[in-house]
Backbone as CSV, one residue per row, in Angstrom:
resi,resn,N_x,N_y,N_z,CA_x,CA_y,CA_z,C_x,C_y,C_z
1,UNK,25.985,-6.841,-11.491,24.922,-7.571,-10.834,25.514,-8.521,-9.789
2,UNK,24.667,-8.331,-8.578,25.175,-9.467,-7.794,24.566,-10.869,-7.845
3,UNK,25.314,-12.036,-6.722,24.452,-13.228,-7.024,23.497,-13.461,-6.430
4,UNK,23.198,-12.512,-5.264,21.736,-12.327,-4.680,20.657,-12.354,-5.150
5,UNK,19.751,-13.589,-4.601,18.398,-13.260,-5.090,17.330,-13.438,-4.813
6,UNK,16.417,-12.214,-5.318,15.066,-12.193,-4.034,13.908,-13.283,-4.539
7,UNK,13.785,-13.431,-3.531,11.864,-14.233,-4.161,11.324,-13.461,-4.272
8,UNK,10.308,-13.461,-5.358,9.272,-12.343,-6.044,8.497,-13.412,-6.704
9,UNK,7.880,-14.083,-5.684,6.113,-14.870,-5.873,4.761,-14.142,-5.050
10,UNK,5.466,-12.710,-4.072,4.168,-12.571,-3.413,3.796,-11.553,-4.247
11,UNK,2.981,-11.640,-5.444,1.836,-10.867,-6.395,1.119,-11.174,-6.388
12,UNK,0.509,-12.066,-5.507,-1.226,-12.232,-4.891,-1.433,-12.324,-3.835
13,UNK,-2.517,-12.408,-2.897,-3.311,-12.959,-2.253,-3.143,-12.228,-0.717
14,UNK,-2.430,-10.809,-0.803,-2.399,-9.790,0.377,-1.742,-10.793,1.194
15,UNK,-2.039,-10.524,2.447,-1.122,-10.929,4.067,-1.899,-12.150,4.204
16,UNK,-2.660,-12.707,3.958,-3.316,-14.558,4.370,-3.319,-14.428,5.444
17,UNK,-4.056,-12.946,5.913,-4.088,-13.343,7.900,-5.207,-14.440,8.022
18,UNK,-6.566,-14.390,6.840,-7.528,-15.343,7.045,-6.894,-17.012,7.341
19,UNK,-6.087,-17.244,6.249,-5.503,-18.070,5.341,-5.281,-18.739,6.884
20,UNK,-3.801,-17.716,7.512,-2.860,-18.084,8.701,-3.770,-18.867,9.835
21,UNK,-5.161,-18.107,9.834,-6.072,-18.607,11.124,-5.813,-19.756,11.047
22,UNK,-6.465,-20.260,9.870,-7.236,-21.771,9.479,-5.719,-22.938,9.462
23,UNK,-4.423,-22.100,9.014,-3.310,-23.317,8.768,-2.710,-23.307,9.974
24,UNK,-2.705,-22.435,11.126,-1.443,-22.043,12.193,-2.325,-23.217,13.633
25,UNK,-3.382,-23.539,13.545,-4.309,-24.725,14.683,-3.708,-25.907,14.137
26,UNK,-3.692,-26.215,12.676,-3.187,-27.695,11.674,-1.680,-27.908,12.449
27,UNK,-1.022,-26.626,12.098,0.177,-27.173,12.877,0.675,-27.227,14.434
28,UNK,-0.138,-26.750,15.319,0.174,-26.832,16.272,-0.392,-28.345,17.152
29,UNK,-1.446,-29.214,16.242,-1.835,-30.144,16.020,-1.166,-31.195,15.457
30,UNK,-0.456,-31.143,14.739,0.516,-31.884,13.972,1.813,-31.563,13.540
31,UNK,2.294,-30.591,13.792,3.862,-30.214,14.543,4.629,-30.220,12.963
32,UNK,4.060,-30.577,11.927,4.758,-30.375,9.965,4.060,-30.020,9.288
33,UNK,4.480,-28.902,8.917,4.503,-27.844,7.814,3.602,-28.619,6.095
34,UNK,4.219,-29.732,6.169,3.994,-30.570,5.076,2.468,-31.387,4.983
35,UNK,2.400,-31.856,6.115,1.200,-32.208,6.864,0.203,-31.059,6.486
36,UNK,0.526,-29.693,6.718,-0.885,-29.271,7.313,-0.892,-28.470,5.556
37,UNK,-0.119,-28.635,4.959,-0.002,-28.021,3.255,-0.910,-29.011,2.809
38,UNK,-0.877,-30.364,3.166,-1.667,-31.617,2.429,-3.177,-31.293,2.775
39,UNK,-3.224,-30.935,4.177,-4.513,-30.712,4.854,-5.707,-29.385,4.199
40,UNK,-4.588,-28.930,4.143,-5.564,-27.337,3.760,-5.704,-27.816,1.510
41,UNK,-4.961,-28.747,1.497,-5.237,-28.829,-0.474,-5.976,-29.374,-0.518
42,UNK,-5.954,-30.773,0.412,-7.236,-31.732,0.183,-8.724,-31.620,0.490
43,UNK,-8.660,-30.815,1.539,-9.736,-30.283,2.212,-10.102,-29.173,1.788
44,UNK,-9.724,-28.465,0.936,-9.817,-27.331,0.300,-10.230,-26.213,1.384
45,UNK,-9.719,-26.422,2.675,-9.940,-25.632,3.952,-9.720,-24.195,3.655
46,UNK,-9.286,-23.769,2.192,-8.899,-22.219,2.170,-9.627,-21.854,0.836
47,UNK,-10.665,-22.482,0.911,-11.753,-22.225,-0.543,-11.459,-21.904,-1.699
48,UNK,-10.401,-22.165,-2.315,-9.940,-21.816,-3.660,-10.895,-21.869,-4.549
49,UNK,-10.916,-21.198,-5.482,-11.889,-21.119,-6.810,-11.881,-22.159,-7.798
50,UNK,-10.104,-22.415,-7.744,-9.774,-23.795,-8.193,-8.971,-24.439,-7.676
51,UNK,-8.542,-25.427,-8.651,-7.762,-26.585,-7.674,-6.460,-26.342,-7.389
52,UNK,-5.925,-25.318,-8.235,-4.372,-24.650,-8.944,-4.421,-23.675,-8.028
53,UNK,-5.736,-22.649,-7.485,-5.196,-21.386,-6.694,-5.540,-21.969,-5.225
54,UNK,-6.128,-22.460,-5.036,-6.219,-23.524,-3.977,-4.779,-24.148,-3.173
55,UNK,-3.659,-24.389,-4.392,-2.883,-25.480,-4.203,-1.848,-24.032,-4.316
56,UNK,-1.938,-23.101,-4.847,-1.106,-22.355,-4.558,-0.724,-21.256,-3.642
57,UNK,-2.344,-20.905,-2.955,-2.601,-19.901,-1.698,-2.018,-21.154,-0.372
58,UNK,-1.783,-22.394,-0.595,-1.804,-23.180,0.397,-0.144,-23.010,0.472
59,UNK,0.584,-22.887,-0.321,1.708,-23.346,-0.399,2.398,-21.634,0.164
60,UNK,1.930,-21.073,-0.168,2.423,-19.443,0.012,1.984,-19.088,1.632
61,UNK,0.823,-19.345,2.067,0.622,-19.215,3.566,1.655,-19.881,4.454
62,UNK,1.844,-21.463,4.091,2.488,-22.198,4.529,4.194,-21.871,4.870
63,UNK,4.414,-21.527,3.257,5.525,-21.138,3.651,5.869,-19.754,4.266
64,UNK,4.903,-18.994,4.396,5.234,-17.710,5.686,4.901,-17.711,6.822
65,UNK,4.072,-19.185,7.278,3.847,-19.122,8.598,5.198,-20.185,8.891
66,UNK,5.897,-20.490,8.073,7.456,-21.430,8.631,8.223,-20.390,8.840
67,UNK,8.064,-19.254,8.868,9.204,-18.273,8.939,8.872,-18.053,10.226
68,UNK,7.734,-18.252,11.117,7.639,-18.035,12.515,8.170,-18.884,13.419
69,UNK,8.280,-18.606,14.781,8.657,-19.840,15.861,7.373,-20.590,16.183
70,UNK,7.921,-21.695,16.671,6.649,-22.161,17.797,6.014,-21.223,18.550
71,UNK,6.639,-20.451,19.262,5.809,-20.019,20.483,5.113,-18.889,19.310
72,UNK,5.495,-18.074,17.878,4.932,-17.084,17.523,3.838,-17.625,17.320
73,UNK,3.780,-19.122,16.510,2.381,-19.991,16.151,1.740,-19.960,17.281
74,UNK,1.825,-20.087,18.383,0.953,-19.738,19.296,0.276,-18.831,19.793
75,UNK,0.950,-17.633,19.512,0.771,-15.998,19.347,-0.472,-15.934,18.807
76,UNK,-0.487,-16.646,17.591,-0.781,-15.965,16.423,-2.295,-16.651,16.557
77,UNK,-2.418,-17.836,17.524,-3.308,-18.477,17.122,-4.422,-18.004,18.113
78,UNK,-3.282,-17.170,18.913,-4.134,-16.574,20.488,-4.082,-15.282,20.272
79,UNK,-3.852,-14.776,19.196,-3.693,-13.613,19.137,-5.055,-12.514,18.322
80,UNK,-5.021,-11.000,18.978,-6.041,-10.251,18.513,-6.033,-9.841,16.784
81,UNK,-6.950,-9.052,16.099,-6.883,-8.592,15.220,-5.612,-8.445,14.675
82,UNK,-5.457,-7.288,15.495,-4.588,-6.311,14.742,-2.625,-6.733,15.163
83,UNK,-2.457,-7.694,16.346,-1.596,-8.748,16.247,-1.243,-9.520,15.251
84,UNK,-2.435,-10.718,15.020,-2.352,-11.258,14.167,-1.584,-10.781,12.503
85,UNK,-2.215,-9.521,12.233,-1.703,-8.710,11.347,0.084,-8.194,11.031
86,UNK,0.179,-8.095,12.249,1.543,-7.348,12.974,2.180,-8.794,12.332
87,UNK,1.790,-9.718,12.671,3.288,-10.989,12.878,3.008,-11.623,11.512
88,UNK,1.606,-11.281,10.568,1.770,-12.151,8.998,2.347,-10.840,8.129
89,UNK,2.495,-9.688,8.809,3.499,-8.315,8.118,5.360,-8.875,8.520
90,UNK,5.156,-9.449,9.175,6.877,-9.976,9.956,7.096,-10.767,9.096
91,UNK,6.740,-12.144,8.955,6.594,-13.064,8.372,6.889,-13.223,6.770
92,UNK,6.308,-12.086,6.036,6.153,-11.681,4.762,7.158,-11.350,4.494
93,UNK,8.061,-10.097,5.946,9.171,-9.878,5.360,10.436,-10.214,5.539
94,UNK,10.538,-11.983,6.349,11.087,-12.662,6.864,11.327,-13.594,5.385
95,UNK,10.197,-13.809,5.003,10.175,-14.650,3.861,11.029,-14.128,2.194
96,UNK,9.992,-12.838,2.321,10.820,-11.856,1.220,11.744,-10.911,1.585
97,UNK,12.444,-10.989,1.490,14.065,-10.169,1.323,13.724,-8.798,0.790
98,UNK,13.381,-8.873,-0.258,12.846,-7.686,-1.015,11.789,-6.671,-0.108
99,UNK,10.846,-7.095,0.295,9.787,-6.833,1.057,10.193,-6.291,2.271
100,UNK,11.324,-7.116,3.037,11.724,-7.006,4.408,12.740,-5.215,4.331
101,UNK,13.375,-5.237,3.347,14.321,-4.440,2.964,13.457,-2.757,2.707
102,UNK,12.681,-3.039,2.143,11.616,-2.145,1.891,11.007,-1.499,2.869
103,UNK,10.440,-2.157,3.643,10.167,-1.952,5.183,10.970,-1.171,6.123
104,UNK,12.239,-2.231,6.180,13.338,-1.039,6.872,13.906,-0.156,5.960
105,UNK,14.048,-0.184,5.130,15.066,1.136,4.419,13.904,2.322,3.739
106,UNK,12.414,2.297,3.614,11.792,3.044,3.173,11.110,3.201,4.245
107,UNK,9.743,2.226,4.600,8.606,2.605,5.581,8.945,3.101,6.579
108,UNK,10.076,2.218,7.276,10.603,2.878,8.555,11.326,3.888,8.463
109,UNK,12.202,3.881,8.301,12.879,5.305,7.462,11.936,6.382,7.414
110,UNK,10.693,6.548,6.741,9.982,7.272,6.001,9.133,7.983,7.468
111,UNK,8.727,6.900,8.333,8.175,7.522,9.708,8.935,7.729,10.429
112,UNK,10.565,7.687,10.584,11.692,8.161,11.347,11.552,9.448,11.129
113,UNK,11.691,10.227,9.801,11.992,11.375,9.195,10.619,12.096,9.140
114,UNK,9.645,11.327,10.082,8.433,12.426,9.691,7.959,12.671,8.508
115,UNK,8.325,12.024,7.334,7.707,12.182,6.188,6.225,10.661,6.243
116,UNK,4.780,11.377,6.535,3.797,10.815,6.635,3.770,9.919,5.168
117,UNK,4.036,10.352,4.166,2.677,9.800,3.264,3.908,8.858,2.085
118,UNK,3.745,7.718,2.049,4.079,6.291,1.564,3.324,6.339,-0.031
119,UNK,3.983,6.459,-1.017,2.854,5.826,-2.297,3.965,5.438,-2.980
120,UNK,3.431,4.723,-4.458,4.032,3.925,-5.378,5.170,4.602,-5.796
121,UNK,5.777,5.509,-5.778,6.618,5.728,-6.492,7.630,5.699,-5.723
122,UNK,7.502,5.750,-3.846,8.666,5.334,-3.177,9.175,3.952,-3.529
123,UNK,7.897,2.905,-3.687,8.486,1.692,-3.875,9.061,1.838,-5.376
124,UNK,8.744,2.497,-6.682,9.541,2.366,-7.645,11.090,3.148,-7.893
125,UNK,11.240,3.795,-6.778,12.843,4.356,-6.924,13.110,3.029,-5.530
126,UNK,12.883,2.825,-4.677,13.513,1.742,-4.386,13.921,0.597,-4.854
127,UNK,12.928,-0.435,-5.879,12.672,-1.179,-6.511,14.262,-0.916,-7.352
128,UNK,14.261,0.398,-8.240,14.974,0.490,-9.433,16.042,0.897,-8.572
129,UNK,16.907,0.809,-7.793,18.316,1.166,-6.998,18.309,-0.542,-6.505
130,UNK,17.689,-1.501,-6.478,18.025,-2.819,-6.126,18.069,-3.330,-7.310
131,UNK,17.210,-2.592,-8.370,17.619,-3.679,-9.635,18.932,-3.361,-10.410
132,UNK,19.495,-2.214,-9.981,21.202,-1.894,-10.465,21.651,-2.939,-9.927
133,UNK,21.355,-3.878,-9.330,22.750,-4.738,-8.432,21.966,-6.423,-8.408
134,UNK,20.604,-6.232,-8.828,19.983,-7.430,-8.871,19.206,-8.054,-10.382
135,UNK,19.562,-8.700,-11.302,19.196,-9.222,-12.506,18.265,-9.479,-12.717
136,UNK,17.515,-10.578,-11.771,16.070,-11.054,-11.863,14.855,-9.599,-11.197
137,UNK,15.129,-8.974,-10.740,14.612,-7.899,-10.418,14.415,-6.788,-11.834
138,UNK,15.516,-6.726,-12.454,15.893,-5.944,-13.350,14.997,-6.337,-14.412
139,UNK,14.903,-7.671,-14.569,14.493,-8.507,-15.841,12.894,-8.397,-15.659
140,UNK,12.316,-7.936,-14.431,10.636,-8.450,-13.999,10.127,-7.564,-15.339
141,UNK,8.766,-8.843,-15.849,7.891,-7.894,-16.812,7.125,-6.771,-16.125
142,UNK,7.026,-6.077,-16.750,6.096,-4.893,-16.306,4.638,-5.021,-15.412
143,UNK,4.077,-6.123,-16.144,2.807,-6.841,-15.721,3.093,-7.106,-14.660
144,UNK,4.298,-7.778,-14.302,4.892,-9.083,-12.966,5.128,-7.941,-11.947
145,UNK,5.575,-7.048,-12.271,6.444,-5.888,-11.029,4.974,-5.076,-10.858
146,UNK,4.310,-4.948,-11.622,2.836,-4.067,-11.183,1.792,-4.969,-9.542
147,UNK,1.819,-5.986,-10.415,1.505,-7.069,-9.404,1.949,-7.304,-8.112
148,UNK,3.115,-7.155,-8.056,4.382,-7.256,-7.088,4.001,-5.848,-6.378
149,UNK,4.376,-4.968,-7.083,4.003,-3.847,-5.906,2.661,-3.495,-5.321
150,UNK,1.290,-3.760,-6.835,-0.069,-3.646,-5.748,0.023,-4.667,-4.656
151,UNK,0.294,-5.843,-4.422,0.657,-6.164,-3.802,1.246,-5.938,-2.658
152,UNK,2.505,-5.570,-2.616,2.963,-4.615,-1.178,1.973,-3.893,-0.909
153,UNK,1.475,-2.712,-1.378,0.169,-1.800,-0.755,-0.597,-2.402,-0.293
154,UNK,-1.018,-3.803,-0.308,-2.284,-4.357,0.179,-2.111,-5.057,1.247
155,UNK,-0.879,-5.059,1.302,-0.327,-6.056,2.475,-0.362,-5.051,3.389
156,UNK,0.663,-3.840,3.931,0.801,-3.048,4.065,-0.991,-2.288,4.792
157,UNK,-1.547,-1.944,3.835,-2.897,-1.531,4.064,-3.647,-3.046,5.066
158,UNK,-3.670,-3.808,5.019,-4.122,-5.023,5.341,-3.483,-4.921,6.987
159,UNK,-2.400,-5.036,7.067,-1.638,-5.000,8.376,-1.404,-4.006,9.204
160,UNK,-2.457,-2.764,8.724,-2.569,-1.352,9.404,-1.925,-0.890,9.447
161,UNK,-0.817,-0.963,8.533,0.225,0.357,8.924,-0.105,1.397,7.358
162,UNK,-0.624,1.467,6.769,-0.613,2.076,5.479,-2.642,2.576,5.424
163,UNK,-2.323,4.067,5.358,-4.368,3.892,5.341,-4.817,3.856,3.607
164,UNK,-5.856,3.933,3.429,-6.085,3.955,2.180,-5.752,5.423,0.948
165,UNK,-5.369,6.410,1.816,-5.058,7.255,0.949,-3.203,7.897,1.419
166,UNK,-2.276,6.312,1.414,-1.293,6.626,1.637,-0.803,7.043,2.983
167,UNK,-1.552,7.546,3.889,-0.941,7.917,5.064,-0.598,6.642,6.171
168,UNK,0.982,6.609,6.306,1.992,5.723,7.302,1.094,5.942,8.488
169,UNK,0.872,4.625,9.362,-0.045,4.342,10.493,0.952,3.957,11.497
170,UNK,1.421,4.437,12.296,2.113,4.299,13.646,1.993,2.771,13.962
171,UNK,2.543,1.895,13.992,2.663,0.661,14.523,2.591,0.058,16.215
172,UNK,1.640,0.192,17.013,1.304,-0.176,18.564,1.615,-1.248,18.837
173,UNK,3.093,-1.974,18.891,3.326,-3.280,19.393,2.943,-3.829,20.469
174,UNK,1.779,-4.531,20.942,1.748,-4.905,22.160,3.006,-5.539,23.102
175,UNK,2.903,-5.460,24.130,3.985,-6.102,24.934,4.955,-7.592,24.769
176,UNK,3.366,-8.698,24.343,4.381,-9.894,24.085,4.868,-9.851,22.299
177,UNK,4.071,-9.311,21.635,4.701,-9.035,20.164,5.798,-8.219,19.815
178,UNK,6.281,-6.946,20.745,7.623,-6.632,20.849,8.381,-7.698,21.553
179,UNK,8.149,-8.513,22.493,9.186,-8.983,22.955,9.383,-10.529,22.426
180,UNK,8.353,-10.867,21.558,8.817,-12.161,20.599,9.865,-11.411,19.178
181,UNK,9.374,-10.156,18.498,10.442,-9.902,17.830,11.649,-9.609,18.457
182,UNK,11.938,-9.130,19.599,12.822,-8.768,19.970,14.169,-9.964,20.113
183,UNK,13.346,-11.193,20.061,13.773,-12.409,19.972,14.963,-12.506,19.053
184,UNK,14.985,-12.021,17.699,15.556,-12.112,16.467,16.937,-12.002,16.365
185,UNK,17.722,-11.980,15.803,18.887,-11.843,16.207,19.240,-10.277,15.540
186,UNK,18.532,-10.006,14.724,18.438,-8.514,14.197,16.320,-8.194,13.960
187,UNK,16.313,-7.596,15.368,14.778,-7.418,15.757,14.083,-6.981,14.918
188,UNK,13.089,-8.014,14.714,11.977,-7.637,13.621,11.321,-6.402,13.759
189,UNK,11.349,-5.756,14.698,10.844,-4.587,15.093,11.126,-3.530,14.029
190,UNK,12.177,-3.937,13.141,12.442,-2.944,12.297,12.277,-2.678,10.891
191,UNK,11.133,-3.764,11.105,9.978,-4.067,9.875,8.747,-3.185,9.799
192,UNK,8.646,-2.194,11.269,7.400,-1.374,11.324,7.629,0.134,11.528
193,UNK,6.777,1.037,11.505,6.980,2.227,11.413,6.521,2.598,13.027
194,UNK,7.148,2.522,14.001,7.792,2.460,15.042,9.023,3.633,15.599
195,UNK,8.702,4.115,17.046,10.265,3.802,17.540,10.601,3.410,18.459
196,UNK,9.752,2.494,18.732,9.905,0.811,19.609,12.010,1.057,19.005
197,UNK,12.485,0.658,19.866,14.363,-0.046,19.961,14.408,-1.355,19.047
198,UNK,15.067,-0.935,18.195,15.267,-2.709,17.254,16.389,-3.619,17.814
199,UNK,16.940,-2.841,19.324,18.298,-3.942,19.602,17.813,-4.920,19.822
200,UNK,18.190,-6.147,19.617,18.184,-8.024,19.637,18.555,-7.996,21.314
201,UNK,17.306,-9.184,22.081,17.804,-9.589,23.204,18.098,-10.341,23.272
202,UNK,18.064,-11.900,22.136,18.769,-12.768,21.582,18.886,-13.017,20.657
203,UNK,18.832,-14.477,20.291,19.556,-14.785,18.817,18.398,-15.954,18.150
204,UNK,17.674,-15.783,16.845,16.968,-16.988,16.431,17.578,-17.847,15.438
């Protein structure tokens, strides 16, 4: 086992593109992350059912819209549908390691090779070849890793690249959303099922 290790908290609440609308104006308004986490709990600006999922959809949006730049928060806040989607699919897998890895070494992969159709059991031979080398992965309850992967599908399905009966959806980067990933120092571009160029034109 190595000492690598992934975060594995996103088993709820799909891509928070809603979520992103309502928190990504807070911060471009008030310029901290911390600030606009207080804003959206107290105000219950993201309608939680309770005070606990409330306080915890706040904290999970938050921390995947910090994985963006300034100018992406601006993107995002000016940005269409299916954009918007594109950069809280980046984000997700900026945040999760696990997720991000998945993306490039399966989804993309999977529409490189012309093999159309994506379902659960790609993510469970992937899953189980990272948990040879990863402990806390290895250790997930059954319940926890079910969660974890409906999860990916919904995100995935949510951010248009996945349709509802498995079939991989070609990824249409608009012009300034390829060229803000392209930003990266290893281009996010290679988070989508694409063959948009993943070379880096700089460094983040």
């Amino acid at each position: 086992m190595t000492e690598h290790r992934y975060r594995l908290s996103f088993t709820t609440g799909g891509l928070l593109v809603r979520e992103a609308g309502i928190a990504a104006p807070l911060y471009q308004r008030d310029g901290d992350w911390s600030k606009v986490r207080t804003t959206l709990e107290s105000e219950n600006l993201l309608q939680g059912r309770t005070v606990s999922s409330g306080h915890r959809v706040a904290r999970e949006v938050v921390q995947r819209l910090a994985e963006l730049t300034d100018d992406e928060i601006d993107l995002l806040v000016d940005a269409t549908s299916v954009e918007r989607g594109h950069l809280m699919w980046a984000a997700a897998c900026r945040r999760y390691s696990l997720l991000g890895e998945f993306a490039e070494e399966v989804l993309r992969e999977r529409f490189l090779v012309l093999a159309p159709i994506l379902d659960h059991s790609d993510f469970d031979s992937f899953a189980h070849m990272k948990a040879m080398w990863n402990e806390e992965l290895a250790e997930l309850k059954e319940s926890t890793y079910r969660k974890l992967r409906s999860n990916v599908f919904l995100m995935l399905r949510e951010a248009g690249l996945l349709s509802d009966n498995g079939q991989i959806i070609p990824a249409v980067l608009t012009q300034r959303l390829a060229a803000a990933f392209a930003n990266s120092t290893a281009s996010d571009v290679r988070f989508f099922p694409t063959n948009e160029s993943v070379a880096p034109r700089g460094g983040r």
